[in-house]
C-alpha positions as CSV (number, residue, x, y, z in Angstrom):
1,X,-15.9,23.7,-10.0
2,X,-15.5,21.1,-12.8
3,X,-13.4,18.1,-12.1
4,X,-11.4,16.5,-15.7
5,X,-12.4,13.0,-14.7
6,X,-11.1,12.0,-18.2
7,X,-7.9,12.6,-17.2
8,X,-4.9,10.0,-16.3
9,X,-4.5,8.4,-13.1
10,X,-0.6,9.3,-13.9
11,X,-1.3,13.1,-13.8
12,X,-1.8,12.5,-10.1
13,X,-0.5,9.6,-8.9
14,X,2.8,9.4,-6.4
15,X,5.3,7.7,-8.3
16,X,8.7,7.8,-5.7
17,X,7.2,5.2,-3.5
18,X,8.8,3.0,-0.6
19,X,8.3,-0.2,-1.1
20,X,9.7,-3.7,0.3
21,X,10.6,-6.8,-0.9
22,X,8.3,-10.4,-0.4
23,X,11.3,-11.7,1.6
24,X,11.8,-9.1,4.1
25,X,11.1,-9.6,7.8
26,X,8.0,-7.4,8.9
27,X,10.5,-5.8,11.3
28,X,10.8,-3.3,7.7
29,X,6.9,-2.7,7.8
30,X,6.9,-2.1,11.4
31,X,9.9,0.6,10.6
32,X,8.5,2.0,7.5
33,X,5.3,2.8,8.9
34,X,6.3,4.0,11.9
35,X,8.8,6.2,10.2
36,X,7.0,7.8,7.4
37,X,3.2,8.8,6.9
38,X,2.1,6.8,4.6
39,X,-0.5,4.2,4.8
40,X,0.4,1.8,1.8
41,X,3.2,0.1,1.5
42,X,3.6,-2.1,-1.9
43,X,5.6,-5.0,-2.3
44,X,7.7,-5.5,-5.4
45,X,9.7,-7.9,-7.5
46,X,13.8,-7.3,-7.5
47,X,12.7,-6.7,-10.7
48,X,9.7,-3.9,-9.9
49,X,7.0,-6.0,-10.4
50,X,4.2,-6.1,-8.1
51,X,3.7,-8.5,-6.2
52,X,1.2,-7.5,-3.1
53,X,0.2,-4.6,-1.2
54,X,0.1,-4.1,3.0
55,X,-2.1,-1.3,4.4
56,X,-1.3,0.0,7.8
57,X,-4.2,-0.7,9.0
58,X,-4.1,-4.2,8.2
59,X,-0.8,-4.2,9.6
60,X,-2.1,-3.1,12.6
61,X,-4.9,-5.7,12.5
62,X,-1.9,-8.1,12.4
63,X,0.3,-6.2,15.1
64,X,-2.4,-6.0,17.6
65,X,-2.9,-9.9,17.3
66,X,0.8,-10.3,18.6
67,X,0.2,-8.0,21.8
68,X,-0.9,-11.0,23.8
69,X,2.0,-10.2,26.1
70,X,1.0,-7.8,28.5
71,X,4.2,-7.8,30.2
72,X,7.4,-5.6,30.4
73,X,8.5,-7.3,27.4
74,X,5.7,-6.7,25.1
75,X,8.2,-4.9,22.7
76,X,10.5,-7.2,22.7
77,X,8.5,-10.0,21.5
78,X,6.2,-8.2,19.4
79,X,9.6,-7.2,18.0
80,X,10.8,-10.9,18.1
81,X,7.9,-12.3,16.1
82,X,8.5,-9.5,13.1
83,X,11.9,-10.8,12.7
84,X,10.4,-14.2,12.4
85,X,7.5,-13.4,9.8
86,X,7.9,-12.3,6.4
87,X,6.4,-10.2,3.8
88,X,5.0,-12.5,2.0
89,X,3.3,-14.0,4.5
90,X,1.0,-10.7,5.8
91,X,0.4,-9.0,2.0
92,X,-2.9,-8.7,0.3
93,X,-1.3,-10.6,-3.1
94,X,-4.6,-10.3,-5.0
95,X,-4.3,-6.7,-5.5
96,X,-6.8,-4.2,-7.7
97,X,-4.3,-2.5,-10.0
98,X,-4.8,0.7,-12.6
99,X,-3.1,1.3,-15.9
100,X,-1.2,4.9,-16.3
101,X,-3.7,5.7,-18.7
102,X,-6.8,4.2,-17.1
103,X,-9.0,7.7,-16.1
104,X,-9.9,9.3,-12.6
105,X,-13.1,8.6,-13.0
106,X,-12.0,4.9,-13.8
107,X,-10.1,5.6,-10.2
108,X,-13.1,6.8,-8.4
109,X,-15.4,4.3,-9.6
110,X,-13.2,1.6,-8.3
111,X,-12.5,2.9,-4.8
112,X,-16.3,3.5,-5.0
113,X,-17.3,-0.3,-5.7
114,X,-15.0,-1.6,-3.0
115,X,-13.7,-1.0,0.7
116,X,-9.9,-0.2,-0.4
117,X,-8.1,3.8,-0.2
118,X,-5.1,2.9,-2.9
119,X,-4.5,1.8,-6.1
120,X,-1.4,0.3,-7.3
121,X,-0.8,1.7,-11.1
122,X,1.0,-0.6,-12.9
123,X,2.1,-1.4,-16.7
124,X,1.2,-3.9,-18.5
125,X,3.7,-6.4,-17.4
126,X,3.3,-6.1,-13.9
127,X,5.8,-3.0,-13.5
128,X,4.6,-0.8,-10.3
129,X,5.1,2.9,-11.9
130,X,3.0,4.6,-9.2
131,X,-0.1,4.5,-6.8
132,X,-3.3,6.5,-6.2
133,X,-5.3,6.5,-3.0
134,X,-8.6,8.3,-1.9
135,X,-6.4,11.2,-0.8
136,X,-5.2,11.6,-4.1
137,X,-8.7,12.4,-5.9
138,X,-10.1,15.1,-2.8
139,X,-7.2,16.7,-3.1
140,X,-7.4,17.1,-6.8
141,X,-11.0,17.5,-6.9
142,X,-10.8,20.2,-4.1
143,X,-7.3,21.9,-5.0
């Protein structure tokens, strides 16, 4: 099997992404990832620019530092503290990024070199067009 590592992250990228806002409560984290199976969730500008990214599990990292209550209520105060904390506060803001352009094997390499599964793909202004994850590349590579 030969692999076109030359070509653009683009070709395989998602590009209809959720995504949240720096001044949303986590309450929308907690929802979105419980909701849909994804395990990225970027945060954008009102104008589509990135701004940071939140993995699920560093969400849960986060979540499972709130379940201090072992009570009855446990839901309702883990549920009371994601009102009270923002987006902005739990996001990964320095973010590894790709071009549309920028190759797989530019893609690869970089999840290689580090301990991250996604890949914000952005223009050259900032504008989130797209993301690529691990996923993305084995299922190419093995399609």
């Amino acid at each position: 099997m030969q692999i076109d590592s030359t070509r653009p992250v683009s070709d395989i990228m998602a590009k209809d992404l959720i995504v949240v806002g720096p001044y949303e409560p986590v309450s929308v984290v907690a929802d979105v990832f419980e909701r849909h199976n994804i395990h990225h969730l970027p945060v954008v500008s009102e104008g589509g620019r990135l701004l940071g990214l939140i993995s699920k599990s560093d969400f849960l990292k986060i979540s499972h530092g709130f379940s201090l209550f072992k009570r009855q209520n446990k839901s309702e105060y883990d549920r009371a503290l994601y009102e009270a904390l923002l987006v902005k506060d739990i996001m990964t803001k320095k973010v590894a990024t790709l071009q549309p352009e920028d190759s797989l094997r530019k893609a690869a390499d970089l999840f290689r070199e580090n301990l991250f599964h996604a890949l914000p793909v952005v223009y050259k202004d900032g504008q989130l067009v797209g993301l690529i994850t691990t996923y993305d590349l084995l299922t190419y590579a093995y399609r």
